[in-house]
C-alpha positions as a printed Julia matrix, in Angstrom:
208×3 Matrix{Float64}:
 179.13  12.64  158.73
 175.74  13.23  160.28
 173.98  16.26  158.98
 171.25  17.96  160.94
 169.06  20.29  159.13
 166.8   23.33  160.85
 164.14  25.27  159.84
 161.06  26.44  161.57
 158.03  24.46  161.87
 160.1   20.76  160.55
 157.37  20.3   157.76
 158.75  21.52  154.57
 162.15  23.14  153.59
 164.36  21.2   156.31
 162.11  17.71  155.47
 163.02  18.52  151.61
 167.06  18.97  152.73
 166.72  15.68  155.16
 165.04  13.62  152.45
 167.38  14.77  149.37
 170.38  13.95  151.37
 169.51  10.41  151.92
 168.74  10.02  148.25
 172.28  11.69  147.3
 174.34  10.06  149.66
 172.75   6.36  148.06
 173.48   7.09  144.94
 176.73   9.06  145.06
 177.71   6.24  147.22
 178.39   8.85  150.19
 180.48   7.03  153.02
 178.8    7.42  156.54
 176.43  10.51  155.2
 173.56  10.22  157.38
 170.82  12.94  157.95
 167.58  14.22  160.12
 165.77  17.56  160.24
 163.98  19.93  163.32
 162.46  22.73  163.61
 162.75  25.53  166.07
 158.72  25.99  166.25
 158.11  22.59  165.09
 154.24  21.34  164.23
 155.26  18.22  166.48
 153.71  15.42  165.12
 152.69  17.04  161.65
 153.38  14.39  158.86
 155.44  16.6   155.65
 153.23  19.24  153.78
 151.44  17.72  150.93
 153.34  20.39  148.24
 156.53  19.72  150.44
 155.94  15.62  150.24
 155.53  16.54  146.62
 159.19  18.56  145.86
 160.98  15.27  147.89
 158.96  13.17  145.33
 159.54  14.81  142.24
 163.48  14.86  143.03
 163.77  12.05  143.44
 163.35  11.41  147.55
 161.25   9.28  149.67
 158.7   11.67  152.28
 157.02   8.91  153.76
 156.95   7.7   157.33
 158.11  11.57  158.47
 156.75  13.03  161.8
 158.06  16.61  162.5
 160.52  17.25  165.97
 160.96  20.29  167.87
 164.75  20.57  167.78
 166.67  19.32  171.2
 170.26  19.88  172.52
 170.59  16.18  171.78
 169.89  16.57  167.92
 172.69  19.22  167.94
 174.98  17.12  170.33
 175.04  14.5   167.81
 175.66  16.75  164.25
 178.6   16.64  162.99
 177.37  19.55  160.69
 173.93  22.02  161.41
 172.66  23.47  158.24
 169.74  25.63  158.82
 167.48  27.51  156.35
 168.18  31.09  157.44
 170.64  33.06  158.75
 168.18  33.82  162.06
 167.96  30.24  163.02
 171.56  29.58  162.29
 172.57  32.56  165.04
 169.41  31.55  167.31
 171.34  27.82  167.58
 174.86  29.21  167.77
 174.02  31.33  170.86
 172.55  29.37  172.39
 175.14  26.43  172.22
 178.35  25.97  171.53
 178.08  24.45  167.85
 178.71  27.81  165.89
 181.35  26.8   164.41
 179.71  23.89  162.43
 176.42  25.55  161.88
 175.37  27.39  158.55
 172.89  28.49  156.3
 173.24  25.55  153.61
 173.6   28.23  151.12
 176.3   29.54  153.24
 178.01  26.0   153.21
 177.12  25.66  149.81
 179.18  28.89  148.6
 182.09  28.52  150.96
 182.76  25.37  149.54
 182.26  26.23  146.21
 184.24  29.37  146.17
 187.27  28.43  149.05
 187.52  24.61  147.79
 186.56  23.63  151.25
 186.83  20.27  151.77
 185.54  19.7   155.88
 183.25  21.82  158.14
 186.78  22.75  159.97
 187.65  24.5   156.72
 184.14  25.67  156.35
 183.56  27.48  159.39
 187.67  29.09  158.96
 186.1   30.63  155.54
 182.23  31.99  156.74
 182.97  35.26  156.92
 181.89  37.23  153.61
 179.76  40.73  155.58
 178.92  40.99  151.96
 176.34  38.42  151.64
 174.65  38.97  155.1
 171.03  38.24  154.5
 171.2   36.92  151.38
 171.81  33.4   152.07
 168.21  32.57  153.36
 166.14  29.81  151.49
 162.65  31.53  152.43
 159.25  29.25  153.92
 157.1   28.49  150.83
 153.88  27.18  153.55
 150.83  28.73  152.38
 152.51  30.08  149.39
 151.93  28.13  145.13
 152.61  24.97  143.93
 155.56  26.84  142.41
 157.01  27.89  145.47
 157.65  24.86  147.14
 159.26  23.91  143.16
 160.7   26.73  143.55
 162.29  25.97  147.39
 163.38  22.53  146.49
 165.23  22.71  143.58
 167.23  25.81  145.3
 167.93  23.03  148.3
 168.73  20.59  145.94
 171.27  22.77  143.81
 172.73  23.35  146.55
 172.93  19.98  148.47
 174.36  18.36  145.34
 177.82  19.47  145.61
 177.92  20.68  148.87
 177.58  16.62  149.6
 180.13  15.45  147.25
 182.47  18.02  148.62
 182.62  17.01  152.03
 181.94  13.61  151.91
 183.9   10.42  150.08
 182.42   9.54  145.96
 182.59   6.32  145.74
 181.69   5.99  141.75
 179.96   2.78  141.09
 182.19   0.62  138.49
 181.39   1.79  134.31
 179.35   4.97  135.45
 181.15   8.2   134.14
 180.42  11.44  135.85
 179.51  14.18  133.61
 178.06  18.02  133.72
 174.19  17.39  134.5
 172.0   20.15  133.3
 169.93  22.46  135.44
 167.31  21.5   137.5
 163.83  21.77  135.28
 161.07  23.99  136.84
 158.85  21.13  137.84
 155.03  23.55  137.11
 156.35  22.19  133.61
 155.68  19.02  134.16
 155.1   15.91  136.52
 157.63  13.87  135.54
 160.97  16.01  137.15
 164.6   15.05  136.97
 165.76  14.09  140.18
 169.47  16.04  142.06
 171.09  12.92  141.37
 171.15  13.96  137.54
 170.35  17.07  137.51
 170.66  19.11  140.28
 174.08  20.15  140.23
 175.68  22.55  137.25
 178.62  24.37  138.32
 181.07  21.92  137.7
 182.83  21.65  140.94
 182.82  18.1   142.2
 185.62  17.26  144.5
């Protein structure tokens, strides 16, 4: 499964999501879970925002050798799932292709999956519709904003990525390693040294 994610300038919250995902899919042993990120307005050429590069570090993710991409009909082409950071971008790419039905907010993914058991992005996009939570499922731009904010932003990506992975995508458990209920994600101004997603990202018990 190839997972494109979109925000808008491809320097921080979709970099985070891209960079996470390769780090989960390694060490939940993820068959075929591959990943890249765009942006709509991308800052072509930017390398990841220094607080951004930070958030991938501090969970446990690699942000170097990252140049930001203006997104293409080929990166879309080639998703087998389009997860974008709000619900504008996620209606800007489904109207202006014909990959709707496999593009979401990840916090739209995220709660279908957790609440409908979904188990692929065909059963995904068959349980979107909840009016209720329209504009609400947005994972807002922390550029410009604290040190706390882009915390803030990546640990909400990452609490969300977590399961949303392991859902949709084979666990291949390595041998004598027992899965149990991580805690919650630490607020990272606490302290330099933060638990990576792979431990503790991820506590609403509902691993597939």
């Amino acid at each position: 499964m190839h997972i494109l994610f979109v925000c808008n300038g491809n320097v921080c919250r979709s970099v985070i999501a891209e960079r996470l995902t390769r780090s989960i899919a390694v060490e939940y042993r993820l068959a075929g879970v591959t990943a890249e990120s765009a942006g709509t307005r991308a800052l072509v050429g930017f390398p990841v925002e220094p607080r951004a590069a930070e958030a991938i570090t501090g969970l446990g993710g690699d942000p170097s050798d990252f140049r930001a991409r203006k997104l293409k009909p080929e990166h879309i082409d080639r998703a087998d799932l389009i997860l974008t950071m709000t619900e504008n971008i996620r209606d800007e790419i489904a109207e202006m292709t014909a990959a709707g039905a496999r593009t979401f907010t990840l916090l739209e993914a995220h709660r279908i999956a957790r609440v409908t058991g979904a188990r692929s992005v065909a059963e995904l996009h068959r349980n979107r519709h909840n009016l209720s939570l329209v504009g609400r499922e947005n994972i807002s731009d922390p550029v410009g904003l604290s040190a706390k904010a882009y915390c803030e932003a990546g640990d909400t990506i990452a609490e969300a990525l977590v399961p949303l992975l392991v859902a949709l995508a084979p666990v291949h458990t390595p041998a004598g390693r027992q899965w149990g209920r991580p805690p919650p994600v630490v607020q990272p101004a606490r302290s330099q040294a933060r638990l990576s997603p792979l431990v503790a990202a991820q506590h609403n018990g509902w691993y597939a």
